[in-house]
C-alpha positions as a printed NumPy array, in Angstrom:
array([[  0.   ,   0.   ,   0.   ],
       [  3.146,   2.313,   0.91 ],
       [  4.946,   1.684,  -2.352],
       [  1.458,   2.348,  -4.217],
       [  0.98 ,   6.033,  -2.386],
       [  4.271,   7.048,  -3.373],
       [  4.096,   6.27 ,  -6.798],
       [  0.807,   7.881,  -6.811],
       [  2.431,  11.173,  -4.906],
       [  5.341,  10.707,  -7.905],
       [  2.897,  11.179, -10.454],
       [  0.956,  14.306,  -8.774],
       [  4.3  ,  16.305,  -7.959],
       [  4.895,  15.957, -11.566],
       [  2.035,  16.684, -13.398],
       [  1.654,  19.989, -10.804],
       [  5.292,  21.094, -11.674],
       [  4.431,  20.737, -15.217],
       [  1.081,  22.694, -15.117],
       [  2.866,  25.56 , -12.791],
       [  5.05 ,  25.784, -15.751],
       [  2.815,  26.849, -17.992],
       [  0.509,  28.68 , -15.88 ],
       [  3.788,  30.883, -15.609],
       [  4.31 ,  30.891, -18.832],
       [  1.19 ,  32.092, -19.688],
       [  0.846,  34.657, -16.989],
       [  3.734,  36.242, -18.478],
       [  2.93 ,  35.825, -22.02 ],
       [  6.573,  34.635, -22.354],
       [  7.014,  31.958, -25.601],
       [  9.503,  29.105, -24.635],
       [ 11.191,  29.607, -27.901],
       [ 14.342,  31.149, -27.97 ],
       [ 14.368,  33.513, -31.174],
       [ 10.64 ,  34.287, -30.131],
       [ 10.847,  35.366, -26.581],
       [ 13.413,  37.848, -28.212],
       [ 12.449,  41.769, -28.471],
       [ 12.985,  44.96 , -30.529],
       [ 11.957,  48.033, -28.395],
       [ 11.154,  51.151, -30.845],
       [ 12.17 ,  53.565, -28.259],
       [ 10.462,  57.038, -28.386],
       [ 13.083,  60.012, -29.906],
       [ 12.637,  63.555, -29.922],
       [ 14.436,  63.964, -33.143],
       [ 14.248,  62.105, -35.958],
       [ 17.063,  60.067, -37.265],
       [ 15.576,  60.329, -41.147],
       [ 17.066,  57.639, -43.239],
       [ 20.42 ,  58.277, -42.106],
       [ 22.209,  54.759, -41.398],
       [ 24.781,  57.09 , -39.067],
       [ 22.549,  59.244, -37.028],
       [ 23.212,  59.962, -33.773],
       [ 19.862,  58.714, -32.427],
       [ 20.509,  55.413, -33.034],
       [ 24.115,  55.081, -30.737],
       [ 22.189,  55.955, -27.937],
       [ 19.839,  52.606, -28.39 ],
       [ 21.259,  49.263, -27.827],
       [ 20.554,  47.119, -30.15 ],
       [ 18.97 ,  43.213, -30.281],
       [ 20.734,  40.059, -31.448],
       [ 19.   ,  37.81 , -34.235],
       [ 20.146,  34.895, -34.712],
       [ 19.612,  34.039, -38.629],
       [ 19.747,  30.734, -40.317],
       [ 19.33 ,  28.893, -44.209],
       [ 15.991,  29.134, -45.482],
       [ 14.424,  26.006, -45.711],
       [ 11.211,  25.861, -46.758],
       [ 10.305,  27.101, -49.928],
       [ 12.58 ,  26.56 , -53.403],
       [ 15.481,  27.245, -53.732],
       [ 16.687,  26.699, -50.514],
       [ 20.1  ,  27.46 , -48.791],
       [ 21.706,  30.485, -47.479],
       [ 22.714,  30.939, -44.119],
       [ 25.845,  33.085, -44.85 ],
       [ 24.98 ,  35.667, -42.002],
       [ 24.362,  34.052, -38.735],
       [ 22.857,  36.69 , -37.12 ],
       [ 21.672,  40.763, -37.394],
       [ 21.359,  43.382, -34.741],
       [ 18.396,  45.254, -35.229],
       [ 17.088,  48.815, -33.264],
       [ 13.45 ,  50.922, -32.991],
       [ 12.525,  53.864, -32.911],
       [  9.783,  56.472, -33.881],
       [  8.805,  60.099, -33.903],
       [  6.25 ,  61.965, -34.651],
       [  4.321,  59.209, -36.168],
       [  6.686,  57.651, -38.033],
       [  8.486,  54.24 , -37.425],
       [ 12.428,  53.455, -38.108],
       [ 14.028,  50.381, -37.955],
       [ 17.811,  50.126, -38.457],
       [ 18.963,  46.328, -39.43 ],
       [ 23.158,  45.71 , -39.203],
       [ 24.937,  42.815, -40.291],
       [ 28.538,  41.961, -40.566],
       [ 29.533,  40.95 , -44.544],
       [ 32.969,  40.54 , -45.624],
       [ 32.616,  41.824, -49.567],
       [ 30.124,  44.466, -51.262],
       [ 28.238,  43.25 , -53.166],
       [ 26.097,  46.62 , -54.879],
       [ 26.368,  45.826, -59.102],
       [ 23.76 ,  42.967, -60.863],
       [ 24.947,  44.16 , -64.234],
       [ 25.804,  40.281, -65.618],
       [ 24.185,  37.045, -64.789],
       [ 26.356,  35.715, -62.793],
       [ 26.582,  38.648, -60.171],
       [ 24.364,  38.5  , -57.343],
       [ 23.883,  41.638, -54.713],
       [ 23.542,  42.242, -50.977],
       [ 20.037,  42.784, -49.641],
       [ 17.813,  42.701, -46.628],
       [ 14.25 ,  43.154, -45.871],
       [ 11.97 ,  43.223, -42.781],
       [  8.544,  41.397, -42.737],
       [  5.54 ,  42.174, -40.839],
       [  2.046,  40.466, -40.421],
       [ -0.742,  42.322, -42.287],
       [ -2.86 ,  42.072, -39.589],
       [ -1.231,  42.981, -35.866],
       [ -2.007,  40.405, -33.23 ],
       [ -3.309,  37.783, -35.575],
       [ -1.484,  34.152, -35.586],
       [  1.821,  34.919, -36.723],
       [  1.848,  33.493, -40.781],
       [  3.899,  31.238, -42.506],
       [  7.518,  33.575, -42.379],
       [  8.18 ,  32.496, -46.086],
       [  5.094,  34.55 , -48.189],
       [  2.499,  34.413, -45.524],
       [ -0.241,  31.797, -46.653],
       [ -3.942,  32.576, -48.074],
       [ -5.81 ,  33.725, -45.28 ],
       [ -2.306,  35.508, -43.365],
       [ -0.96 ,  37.862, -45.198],
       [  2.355,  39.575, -45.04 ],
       [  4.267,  43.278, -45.876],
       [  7.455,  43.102, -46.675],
       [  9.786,  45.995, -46.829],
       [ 13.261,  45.037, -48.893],
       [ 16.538,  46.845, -49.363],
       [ 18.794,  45.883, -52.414],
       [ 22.173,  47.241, -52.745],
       [ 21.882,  47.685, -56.656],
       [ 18.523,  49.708, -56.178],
       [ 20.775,  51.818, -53.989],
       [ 23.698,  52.114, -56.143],
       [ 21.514,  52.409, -59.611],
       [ 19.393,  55.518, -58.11 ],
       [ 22.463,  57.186, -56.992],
       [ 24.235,  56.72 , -60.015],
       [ 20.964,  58.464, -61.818],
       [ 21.273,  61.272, -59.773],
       [ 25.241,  61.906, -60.133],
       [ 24.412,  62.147, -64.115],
       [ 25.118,  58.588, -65.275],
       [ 24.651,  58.147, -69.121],
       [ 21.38 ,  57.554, -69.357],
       [ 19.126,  58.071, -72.305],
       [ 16.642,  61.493, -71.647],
       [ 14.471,  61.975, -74.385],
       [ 13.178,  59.609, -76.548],
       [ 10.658,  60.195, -79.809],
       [  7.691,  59.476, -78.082],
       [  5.697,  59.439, -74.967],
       [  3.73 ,  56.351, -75.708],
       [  4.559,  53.299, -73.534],
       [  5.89 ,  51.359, -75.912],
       [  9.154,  53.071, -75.332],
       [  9.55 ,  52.76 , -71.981],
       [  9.852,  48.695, -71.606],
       [ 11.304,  49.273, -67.987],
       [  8.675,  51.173, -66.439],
       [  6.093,  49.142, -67.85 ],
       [  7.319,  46.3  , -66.559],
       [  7.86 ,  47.872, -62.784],
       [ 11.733,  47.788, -63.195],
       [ 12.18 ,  49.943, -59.823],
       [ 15.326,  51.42 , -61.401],
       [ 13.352,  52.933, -64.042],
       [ 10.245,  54.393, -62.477],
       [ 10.769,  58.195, -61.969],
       [ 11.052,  58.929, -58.073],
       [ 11.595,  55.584, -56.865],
       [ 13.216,  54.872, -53.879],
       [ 15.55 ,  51.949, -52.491],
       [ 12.945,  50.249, -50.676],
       [ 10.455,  48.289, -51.981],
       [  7.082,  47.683, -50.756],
       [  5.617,  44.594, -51.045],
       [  2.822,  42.26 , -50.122],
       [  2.586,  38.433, -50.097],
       [ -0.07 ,  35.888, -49.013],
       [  1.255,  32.614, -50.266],
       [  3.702,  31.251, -52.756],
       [  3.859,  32.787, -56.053],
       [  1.624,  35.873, -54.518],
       [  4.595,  38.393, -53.916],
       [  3.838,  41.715, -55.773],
       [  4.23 ,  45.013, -55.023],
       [  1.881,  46.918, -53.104],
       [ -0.183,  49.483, -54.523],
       [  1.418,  52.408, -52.282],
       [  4.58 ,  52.512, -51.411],
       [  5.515,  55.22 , -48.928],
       [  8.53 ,  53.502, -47.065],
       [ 11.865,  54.971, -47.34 ],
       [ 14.973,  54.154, -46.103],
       [ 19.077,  54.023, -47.177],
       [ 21.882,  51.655, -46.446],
       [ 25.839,  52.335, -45.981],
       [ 29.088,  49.843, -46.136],
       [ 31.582,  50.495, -44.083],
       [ 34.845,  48.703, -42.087],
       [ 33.118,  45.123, -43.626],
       [ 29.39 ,  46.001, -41.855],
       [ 25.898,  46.992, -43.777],
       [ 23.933,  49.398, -41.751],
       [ 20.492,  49.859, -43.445],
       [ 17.471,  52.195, -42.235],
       [ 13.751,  51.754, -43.197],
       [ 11.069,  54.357, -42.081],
       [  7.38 ,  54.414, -42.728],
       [  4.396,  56.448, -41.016],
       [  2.641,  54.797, -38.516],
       [ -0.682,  54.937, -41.096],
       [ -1.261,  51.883, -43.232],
       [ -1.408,  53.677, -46.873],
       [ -3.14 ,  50.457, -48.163],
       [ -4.109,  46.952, -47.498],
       [ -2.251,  43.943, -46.623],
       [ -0.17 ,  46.7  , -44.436],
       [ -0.297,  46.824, -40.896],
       [ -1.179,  50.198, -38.795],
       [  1.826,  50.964, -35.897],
       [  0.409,  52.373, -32.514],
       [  2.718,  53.445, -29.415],
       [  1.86 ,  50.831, -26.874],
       [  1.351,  48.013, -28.407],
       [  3.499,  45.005, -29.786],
       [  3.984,  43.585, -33.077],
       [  5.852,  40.579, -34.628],
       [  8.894,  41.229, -37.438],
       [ 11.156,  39.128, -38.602],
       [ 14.223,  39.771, -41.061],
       [ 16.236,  38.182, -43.622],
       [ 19.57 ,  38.958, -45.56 ],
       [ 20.917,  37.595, -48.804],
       [ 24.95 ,  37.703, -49.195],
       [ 25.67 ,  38.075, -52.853],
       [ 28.92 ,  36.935, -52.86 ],
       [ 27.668,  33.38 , -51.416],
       [ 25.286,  33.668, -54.453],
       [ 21.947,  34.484, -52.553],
       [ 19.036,  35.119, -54.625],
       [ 15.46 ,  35.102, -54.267],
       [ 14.755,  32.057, -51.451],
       [ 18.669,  31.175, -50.806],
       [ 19.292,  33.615, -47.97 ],
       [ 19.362,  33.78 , -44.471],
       [ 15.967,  34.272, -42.34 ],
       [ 15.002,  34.624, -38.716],
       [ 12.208,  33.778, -36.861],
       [  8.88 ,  36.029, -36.318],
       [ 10.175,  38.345, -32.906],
       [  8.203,  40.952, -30.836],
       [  8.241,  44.529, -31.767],
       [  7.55 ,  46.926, -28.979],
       [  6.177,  50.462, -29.752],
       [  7.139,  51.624, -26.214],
       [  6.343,  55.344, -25.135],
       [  8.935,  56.047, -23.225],
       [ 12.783,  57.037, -24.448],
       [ 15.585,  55.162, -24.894],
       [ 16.287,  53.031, -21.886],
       [ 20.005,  53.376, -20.858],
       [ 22.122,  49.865, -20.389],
       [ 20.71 ,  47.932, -17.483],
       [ 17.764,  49.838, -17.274],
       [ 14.022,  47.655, -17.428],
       [ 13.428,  46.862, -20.998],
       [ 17.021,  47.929, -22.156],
       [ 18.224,  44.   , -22.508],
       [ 17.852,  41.698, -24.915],
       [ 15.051,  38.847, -24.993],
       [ 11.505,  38.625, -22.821],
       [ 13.164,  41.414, -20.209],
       [ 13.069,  40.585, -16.43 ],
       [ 10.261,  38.046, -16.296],
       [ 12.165,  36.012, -18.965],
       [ 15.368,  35.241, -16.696],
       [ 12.968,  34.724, -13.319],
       [ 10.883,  32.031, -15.276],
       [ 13.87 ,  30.247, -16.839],
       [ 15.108,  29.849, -13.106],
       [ 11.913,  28.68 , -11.517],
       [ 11.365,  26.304, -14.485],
       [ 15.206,  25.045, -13.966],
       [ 14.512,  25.017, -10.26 ],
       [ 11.304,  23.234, -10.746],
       [ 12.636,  20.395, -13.372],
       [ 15.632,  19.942, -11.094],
       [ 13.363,  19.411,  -8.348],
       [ 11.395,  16.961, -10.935],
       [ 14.198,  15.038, -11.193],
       [ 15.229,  14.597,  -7.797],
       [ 11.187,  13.272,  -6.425],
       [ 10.92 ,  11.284,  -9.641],
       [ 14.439,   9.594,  -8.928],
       [ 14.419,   9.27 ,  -5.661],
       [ 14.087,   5.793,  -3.945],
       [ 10.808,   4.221,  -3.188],
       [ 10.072,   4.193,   0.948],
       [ 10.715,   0.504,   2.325],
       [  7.852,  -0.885,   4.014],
       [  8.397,  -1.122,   7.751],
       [  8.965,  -4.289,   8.893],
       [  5.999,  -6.462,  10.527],
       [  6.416,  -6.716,  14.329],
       [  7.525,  -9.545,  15.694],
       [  4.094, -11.052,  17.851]])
């Protein structure tokens, strides 16, 4: 009877250490995965760091480690050259900035053969805020994505365009059927366009770009490191896009293709879907509530009680069974 109690008692301690996990869990609205219970704080600014890769705003935010890896899922698959980004927030006066770094040994800005590939990176965000996070390659049919991407030949073409390149100017007419490029949305050839690219996705094969585009942003190369900056107004200019509110959280995740390891379209490096704060406070300084990186103070209390509780686990569920006491002698 003894030996039958304690096995019973066994199985209780357990199953209540297990549920007081996630009860904890839940009460902190903490994910158990690692890239997920990550964070990017957009900090509050009083001036506005434009699209300037180097502005001084962004040295006084310290920025979040995300770990990258190959893309696996959709064709063709690979990558993985860039193991991880470092990514900082921030907004003012109803506009959102994101700054994405990532160490790269070789520039990789020209796409003018076949065989050259270019450096890029773009930032993804659910179309709807607080839905189920979507499928991170394309979103899926009813979870659509935005996708803001950076290429380093978008860059490099527009700023080539505006130095006076040889271009051609004037040709004999206006009708379209001179102007193969634009008709075809060749970015480089559409008057005003910008670096960025705005586009929308829900599903394979569904990536096009968005109807309004109103994101801008820039990207420098220096000492072997890209720095690139991406800004857009709070205000959704169309569908498929999500609205930004101080206060509330939002999911992002990133990916980067290294040209020189021959990335292109689906072989690049991608992270996981990680929280987005919109906080409404200012840069936190280092050590400061909210300043670190991952789920923040309630992450590293909950990884020690769930330690201390599977340790504990361990040492009831191992421990020896109670001998029964010995019958008295009559």
């Amino acid at each position: 009877m003894l030996t039958h109690r304690w096995g019973s008692a066994r199985r209780i301690a357990f199953l209540a250490l297990v549920l007081l996990g996630a009860v904890l869990l839940r009460v902190a609205d903490v994910n158990p995965a690692v890239a997920q219970s990550r964070s990017v704080t957009a900090w509050r600014v009083d001036q506005s760091p434009g699209v300037d890769p180097n502005a001084s705003v962004w040295d006084e935010i310290r920025p979040t480690t995300v770990p990258m890896t190959a893309q696996q899922v959709a064709v063709p698959t690979g990558g993985g050259a860039v193991s991880s980004i470092r990514a900082r927030a921030a907004h003012h006066d109803g506009t959102l900035f994101v700054s994405v770094e990532w160490t790269d040994s070789t520039m990789d800005d020209g796409s003018g053969a076949t065989e050259e590939f270019v450096d890029a990176v773009a930032i993804e965000f659910p179309a709807e805020p607080g839905s189920a996070v979507p499928a991170i390659c394309m979103g899926q049919a009813d979870g659509a994505v935005n996708i803001w991407q950076w290429r380093a030949d978008r860059q490099t073409g527009l700023d080539q365009l505006g130095k006076g390149a040889d271009y051609v100017d004037l040709y004999p007419s206006t009708d379209e059927l001179f102007y193969p490029a634009q008709q075809a949305g060749n970015a480089l050839a559409i008057p005003g366009a910008d670096a960025i690219e705005n586009l929308v996705a829900n599903g394979f094969g569904s990536l096009e770009p968005a109807d309004v585009g109103v994101i801008t942003g820039q990207a420098t190369y220096v000492d072997n490191e890209w720095r690139a900056v991406f800004a857009r107004p709070f205000t959704a200019p169309d569908q498929f896009q999500p609205d930004f509110e101080p206060g509330l959280e939002f999911d992002v995740a990133f990916a980067v293709w290294d040209g020189h390891h021959l990335d292109r379209d689906g072989q690049k490096s991608v992270s996981s879907f990680v929280r987005l704060d919109l906080s409404d406070r200012p840069p936190a300084q280092p050590g400061a509530p909210g300043a670190g990186e991952g789920s923040g103070g309630w992450g590293v209390t909950l990884t020690v009680l769930i330690v201390a509780f599977g340790v504990y686990a361990v040492i009831v569920l191992r421990s020896p069974r109670p001998e029964p006491p010995e019958e008295q002698a009559a």
